[in-house]
MARFIKOL-622018 format. One line per field, with one value per residue (C-alpha): x, y, z; chain. Coordinates in steps of 0.1 Angstrom, whole numbers, padded with zeros to 4 digits. Layout:
BEGIN
X (X, ...)
Y (Y, ...)
Z (Z, ...)
mol (A, ...)
END
This chain:
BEGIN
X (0489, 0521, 0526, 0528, 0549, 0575, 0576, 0583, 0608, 0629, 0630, 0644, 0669, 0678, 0677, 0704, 0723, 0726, 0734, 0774, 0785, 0784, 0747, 0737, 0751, 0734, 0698, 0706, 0713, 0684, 0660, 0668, 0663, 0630, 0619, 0628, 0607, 0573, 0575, 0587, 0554, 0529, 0510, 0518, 0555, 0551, 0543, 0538, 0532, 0559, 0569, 0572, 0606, 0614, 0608, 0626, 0656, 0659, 0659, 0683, 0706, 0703, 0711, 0741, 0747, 0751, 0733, 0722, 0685, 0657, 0632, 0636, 0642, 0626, 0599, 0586, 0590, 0578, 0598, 0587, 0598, 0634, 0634, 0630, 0659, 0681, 0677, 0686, 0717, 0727, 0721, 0739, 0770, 0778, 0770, 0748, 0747, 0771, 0744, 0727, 0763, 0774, 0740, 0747, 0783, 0772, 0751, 0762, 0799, 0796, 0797, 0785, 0806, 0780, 0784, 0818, 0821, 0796, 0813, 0849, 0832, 0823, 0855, 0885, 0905, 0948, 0956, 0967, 0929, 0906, 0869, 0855, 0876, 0865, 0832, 0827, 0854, 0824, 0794, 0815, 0831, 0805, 0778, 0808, 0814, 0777, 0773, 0803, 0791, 0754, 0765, 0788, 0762, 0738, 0761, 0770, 0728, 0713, 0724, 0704, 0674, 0657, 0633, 0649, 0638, 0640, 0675, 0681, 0668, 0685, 0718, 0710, 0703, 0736, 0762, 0744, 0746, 0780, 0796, 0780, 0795, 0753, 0755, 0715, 0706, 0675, 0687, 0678, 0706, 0729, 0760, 0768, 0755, 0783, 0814, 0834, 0820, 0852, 0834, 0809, 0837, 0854, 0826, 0817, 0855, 0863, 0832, 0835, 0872, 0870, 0840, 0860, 0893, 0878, 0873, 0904, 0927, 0903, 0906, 0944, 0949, 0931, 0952, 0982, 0978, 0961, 0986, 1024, 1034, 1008, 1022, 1005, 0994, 1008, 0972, 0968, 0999, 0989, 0959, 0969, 0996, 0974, 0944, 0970, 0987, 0955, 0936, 0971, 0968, 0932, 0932, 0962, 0947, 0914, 0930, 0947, 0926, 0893, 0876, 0848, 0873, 0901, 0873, 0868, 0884, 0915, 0897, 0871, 0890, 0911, 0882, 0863, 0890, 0897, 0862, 0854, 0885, 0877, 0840, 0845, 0878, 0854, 0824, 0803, 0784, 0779, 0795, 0796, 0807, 0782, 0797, 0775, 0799, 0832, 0852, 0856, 0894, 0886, 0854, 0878, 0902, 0868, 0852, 0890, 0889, 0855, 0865, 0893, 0878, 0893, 0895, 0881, 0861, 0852, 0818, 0831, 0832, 0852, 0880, 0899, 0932, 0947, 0934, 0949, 0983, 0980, 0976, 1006, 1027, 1024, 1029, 1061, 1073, 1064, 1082, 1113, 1119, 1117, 1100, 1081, 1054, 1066, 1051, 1071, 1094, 1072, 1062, 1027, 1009, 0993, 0960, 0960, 0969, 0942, 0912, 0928, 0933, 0897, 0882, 0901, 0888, 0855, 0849, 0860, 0836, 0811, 0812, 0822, 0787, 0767, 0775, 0769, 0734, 0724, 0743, 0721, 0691, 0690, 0703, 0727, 0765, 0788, 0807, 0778, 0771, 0799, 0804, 0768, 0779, 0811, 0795, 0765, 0790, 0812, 0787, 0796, 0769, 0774, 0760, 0761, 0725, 0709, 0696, 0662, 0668, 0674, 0647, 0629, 0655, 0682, 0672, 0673, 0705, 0716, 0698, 0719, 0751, 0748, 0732, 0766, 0782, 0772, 0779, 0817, 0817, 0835, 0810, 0785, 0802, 0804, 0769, 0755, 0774, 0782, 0769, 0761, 0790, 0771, 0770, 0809, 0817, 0797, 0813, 0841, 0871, 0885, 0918, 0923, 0901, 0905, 0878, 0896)
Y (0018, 0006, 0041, 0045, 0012, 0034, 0063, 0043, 0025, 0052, 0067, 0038, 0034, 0072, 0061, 0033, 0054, 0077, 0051, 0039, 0004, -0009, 0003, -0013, -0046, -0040, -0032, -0060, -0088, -0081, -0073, -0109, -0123, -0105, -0120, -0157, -0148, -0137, -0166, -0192, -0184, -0192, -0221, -0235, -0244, -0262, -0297, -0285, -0251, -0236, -0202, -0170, -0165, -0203, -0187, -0159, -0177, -0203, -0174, -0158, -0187, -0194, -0159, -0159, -0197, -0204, -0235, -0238, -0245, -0244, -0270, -0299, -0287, -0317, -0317, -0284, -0277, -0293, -0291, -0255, -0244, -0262, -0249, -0212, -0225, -0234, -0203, -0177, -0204, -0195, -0160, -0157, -0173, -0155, -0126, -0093, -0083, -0110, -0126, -0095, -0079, -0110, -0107, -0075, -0078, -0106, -0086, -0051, -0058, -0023, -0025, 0007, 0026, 0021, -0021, -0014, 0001, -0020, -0055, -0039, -0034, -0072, -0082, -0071, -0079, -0081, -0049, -0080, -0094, -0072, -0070, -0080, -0112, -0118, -0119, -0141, -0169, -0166, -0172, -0200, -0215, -0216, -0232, -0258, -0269, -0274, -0292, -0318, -0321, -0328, -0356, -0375, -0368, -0382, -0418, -0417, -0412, -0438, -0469, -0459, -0468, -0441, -0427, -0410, -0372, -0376, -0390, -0359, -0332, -0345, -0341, -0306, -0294, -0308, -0295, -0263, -0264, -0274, -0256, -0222, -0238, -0235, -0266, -0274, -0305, -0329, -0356, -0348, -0368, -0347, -0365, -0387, -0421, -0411, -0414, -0440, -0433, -0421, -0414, -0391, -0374, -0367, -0348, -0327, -0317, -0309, -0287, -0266, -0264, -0255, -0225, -0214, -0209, -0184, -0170, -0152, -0176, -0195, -0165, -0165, -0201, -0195, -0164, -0182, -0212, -0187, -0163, -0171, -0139, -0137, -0145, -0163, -0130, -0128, -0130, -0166, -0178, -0169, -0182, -0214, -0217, -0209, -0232, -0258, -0250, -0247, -0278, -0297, -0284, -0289, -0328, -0340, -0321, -0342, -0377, -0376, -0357, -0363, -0391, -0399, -0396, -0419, -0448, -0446, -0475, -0462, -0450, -0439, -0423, -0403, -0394, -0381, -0357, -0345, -0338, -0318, -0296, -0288, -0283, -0258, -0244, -0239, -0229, -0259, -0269, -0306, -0330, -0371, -0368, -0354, -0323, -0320, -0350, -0335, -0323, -0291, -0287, -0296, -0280, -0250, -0255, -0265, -0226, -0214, -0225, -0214, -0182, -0181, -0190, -0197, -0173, -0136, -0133, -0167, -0186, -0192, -0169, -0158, -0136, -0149, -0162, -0131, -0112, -0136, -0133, -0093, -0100, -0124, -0103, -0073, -0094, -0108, -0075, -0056, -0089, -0080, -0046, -0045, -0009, -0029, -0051, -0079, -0119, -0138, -0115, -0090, -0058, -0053, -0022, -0001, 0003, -0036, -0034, -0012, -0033, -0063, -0047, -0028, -0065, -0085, -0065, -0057, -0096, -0109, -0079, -0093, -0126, -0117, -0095, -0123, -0150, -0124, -0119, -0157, -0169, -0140, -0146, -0189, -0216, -0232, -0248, -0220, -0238, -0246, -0213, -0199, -0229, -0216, -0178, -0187, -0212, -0179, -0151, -0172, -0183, -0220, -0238, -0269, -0266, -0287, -0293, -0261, -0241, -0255, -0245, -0213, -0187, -0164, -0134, -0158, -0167, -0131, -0126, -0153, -0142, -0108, -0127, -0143, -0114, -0098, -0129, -0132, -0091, -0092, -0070, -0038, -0038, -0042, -0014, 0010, 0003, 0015, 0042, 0055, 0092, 0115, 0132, 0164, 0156, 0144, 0180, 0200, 0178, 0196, 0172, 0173, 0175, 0175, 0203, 0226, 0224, 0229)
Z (0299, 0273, 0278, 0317, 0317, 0285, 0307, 0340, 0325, 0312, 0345, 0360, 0337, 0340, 0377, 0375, 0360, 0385, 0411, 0413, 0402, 0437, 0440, 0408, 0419, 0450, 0438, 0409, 0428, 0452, 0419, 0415, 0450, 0445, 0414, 0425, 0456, 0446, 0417, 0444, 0464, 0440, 0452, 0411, 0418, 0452, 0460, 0498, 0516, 0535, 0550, 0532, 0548, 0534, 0500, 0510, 0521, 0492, 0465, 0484, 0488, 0450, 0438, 0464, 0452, 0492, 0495, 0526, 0530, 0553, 0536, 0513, 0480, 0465, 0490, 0488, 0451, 0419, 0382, 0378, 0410, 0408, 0372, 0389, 0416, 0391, 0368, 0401, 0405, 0372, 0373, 0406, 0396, 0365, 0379, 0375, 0335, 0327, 0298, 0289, 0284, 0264, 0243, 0237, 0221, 0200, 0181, 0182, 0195, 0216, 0253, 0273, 0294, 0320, 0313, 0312, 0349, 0368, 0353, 0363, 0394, 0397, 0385, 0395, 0368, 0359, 0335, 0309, 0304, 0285, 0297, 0260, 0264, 0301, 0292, 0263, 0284, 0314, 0293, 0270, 0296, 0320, 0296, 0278, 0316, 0325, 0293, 0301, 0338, 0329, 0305, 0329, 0359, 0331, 0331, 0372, 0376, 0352, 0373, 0401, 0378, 0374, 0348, 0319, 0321, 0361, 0355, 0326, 0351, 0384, 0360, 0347, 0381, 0395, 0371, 0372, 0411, 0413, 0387, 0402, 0435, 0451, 0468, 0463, 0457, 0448, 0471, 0507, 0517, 0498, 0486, 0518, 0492, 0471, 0494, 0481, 0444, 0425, 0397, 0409, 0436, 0405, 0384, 0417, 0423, 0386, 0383, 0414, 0407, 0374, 0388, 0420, 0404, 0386, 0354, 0354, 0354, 0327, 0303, 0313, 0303, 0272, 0260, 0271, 0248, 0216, 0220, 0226, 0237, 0263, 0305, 0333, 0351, 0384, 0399, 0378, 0395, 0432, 0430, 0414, 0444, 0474, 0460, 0454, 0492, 0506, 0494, 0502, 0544, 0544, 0534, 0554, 0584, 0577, 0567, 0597, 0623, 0623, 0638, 0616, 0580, 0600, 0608, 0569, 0546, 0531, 0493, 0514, 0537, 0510, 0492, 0523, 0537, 0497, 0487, 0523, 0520, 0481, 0494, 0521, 0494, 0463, 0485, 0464, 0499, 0488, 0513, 0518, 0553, 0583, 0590, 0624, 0638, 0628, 0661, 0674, 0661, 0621, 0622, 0629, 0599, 0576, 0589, 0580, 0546, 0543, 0549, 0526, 0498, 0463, 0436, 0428, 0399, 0405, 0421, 0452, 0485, 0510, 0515, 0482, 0485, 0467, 0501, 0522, 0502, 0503, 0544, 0549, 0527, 0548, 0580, 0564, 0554, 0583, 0606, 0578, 0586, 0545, 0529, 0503, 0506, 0481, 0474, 0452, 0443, 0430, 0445, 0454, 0448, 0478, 0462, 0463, 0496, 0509, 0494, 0504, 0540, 0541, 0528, 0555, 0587, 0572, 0562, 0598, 0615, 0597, 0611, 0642, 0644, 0628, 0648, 0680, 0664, 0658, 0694, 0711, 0696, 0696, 0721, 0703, 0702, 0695, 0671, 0652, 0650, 0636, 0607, 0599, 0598, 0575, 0557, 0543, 0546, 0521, 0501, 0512, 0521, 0543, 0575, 0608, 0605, 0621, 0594, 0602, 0638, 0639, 0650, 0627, 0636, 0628, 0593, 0586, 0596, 0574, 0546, 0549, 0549, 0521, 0503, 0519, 0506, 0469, 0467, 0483, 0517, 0504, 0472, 0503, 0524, 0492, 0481, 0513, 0523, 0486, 0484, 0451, 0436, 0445, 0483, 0479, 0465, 0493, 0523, 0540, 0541, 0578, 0588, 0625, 0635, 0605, 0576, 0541)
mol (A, A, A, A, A, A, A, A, A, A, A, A, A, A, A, A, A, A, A, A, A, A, A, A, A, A, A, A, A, A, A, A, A, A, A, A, A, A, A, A, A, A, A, A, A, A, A, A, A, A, A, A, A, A, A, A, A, A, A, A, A, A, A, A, A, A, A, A, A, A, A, A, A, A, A, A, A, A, A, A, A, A, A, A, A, A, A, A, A, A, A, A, A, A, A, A, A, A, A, A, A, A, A, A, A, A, A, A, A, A, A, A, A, A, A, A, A, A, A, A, A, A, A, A, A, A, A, A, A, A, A, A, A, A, A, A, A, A, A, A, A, A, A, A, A, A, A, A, A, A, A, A, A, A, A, A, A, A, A, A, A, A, A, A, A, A, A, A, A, A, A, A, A, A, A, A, A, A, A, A, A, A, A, A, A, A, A, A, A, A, A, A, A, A, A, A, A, A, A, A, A, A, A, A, A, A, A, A, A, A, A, A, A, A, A, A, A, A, A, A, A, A, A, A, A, A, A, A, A, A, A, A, A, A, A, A, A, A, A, A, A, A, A, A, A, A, A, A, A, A, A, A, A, A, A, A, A, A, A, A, A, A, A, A, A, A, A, A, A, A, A, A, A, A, A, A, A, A, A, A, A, A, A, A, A, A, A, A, A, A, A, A, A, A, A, A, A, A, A, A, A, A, A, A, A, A, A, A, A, A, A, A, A, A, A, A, A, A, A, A, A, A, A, A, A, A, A, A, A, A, A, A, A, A, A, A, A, A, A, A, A, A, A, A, A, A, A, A, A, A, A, A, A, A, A, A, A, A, A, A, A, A, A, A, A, A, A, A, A, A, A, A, A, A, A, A, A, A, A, A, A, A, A, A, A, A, A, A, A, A, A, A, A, A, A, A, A, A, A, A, A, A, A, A, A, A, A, A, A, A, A, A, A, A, A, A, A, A, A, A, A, A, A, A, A, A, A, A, A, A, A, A, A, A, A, A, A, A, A, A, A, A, A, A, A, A, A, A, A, A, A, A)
END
């Protein structure tokens, strides 16, 4: 038998390596959403019997770190089973072969080519940030982070007086969560008790912050204070400017806009239209407002910084504001008459251009088909709807209330999304349609009706 397993093994690894990077992410991430399923259905880590698509649906929202649930988290499973919820979190937000990778160079210091292509893959990284570098920041950082959030979590949690390891574990959970921007939480209520708290609005907002801006511009940072030589990349300073832009529009739209934030007390007030726009931004999914009341017109600026985004190579989803730059650039160029497509005074490459184009149309398809799916298929608002599609496509999150709601078909489309989600949409698009070298070599390229 040790033998069979041996021989199996080896084959799939001589497998995976005959698949491209955006297959191995593909089959990797869903080797995981597998995983967390079968062990989420074993009667041992639930304190109630639910659905097997319920299963189904919570792994897949933890690897994606989307948030959005179907059941009580606290409800349905016991320590062990929000142990397993926590672990797929982690996985899911620093990404496929991350920790092995990191193992790996901290005891042999040699990274495969094979590791090397399917992290590049991952993360799209500035020519100035070395992939050895990357790495180690993402495994320090992220654990250093989670550390500092489960201590002050710790210190906001013990006044509520509860017992010690309840207390320790409810903090573990949450800086986990948040930093990962998952958006699960052991409170059914979510964070709505903690509106006015400026304390734990704080905690929440420096963790997802510090996880959506990404790990490139936390490796950045880092080589720009170790090393003097070493520039801001000019990926680091867009992304510092659109978050900053971005969160800016999204909480004087909200301060002053919607009804439920302006009946708020002025802290109150502040810290409700703040924490919402850095939710829906960072893709973190907690919330202290009901999102289910907002009105039509700021549920449409929340599902538009949903779909934005913050940073690539970071936890959160969406588009990524360095897309969204690549878009308005060639708008503002094309509107200009100018030959180059330029941001800030620098010229941006066409290869850039294309993936940030291909991205754009394929991302908004997306949605566009999955809200078709969900608003054929169940009898629901429309604008509900489509904050649910934006909220799993970008890995988000917060929902108007509907998850539960939504027919069997429906839940399936949203577990695609946010597999689509956690993935990106062209790693999505390539892992799917990507064909063997061989098969690329014996296909006739086409040029208008002549085979060459």
């Amino acid at each position: 038998m040790p033998n069979k397993f041996q021989q199996l093994a080896k084959k799939y690894a001589l497998l995976k390596r005959g698949w491209s990077p955006q297959q191995n992410l593909f089959y990797g991430f869903l080797s995981y959403i597998i995983l967390g399923f079968l062990l989420l259905c074993l009667p041992i880590v639930q304190k109630e019997s639910v659905s097997i698509l319920d299963h189904l649906f919570i792994s897949t929202s933890a690897v994606s770190t989307t948030g959005l649930v179907t059941v009580s988290i606290f409800d349905t499973y016991n320590f062990f089973g929000q142990l397993i919820i926590m672990i797929l979190i982690q996985l899911g937000g620093i990404g496929y072969l991350s920790f092995t990778t990191f193992m790996l160079l901290s005891t042999t210091r040699k990274m495969t080519i094979w590791h090397k292509k399917i992290l590049s893959t991952e993360f799209t990284l500035p020519k100035t940030i070395r992939i050895n570098d990357f790495l180690k920041s993402v495994i320090l950082f992220t654990f250093i982070m989670e550390l500092i959030g489960a201590i002050l979590f710790f210190i906001a949690f013990k006044e509520s007086g509860a017992p010690f390891w309840e207390t320790l574990w409810s903090s573990i959970f949450h800086s986990v969560s948040t930093f990962c921007t998952a958006g699960f939480s052991l409170f059914n209520s979510g964070f709505t008790a903690y509106v006015d708290d400026n304390f734990v609005n704080f905690i929440i907002s420096m963790l997802a912050i510090c996880g959506s801006l990404g790990f490139i511009v936390i490796t950045d940072f880092g080589m720009f204070i170790r090393k003097k030589s070493h520039k801001l990349s000019f990926t680091t300073k867009i992304i510092l400017y659109g978050f900053l832009l971005l969160l800016t529009f999204g909480t004087i739209f909200l301060y002053f806009f919607e009804p439920s934030i302006v009946n708020l007390s002025g802290k109150s007030r502040f810290l409700a239209s703040f924490f919402q726009t850095m939710t829906a931004m960072t893709t973190v999914g907690f919330n202290t407002v009901d999102f289910g009341v907002f009105s039509q017109a700021m549920m449409l600026i929340c599902i538009f910084l949903m779909y934005v985004g913050a940073s690539p190579s970071g936890t959160a989803g969406g588009i990524k504001i360095t897309t969204l730059t690549a878009i308005f650039a060639i708008m503002k160029s094309q509107l200009k008459g100018s030959k180059h497509i330029t941001f800030l005074g620098r010229i941006i490459p066409y290869e850039r251009l294309y993936i940030a184009t291909s991205a754009f149309i394929f991302y908004t398809s997306i949605i566009l088909i999955g809200t078709f799916l969900i608003t054929l298929t169940n009898d629901l608002k429309f604008e509900e709807i489509l904050f649910e599609v934006a909220s799993a496509l970008g890995t988000v999150g917060i929902s108007t209330g509907i998850t539960a709601d939504i027919n069997t078909f429906g839940k399936v489309v949203v577990i695609v999304l946010m597999f689509i989600g956690r993935l990106g949409v062209l790693t999505f698009g390539l892992a799917i349609w990507a064909r063997s070298k061989k098969t690329e070599e014996n296909t006739p390229i086409l040029k208008g009706d002549i085979a060459v």
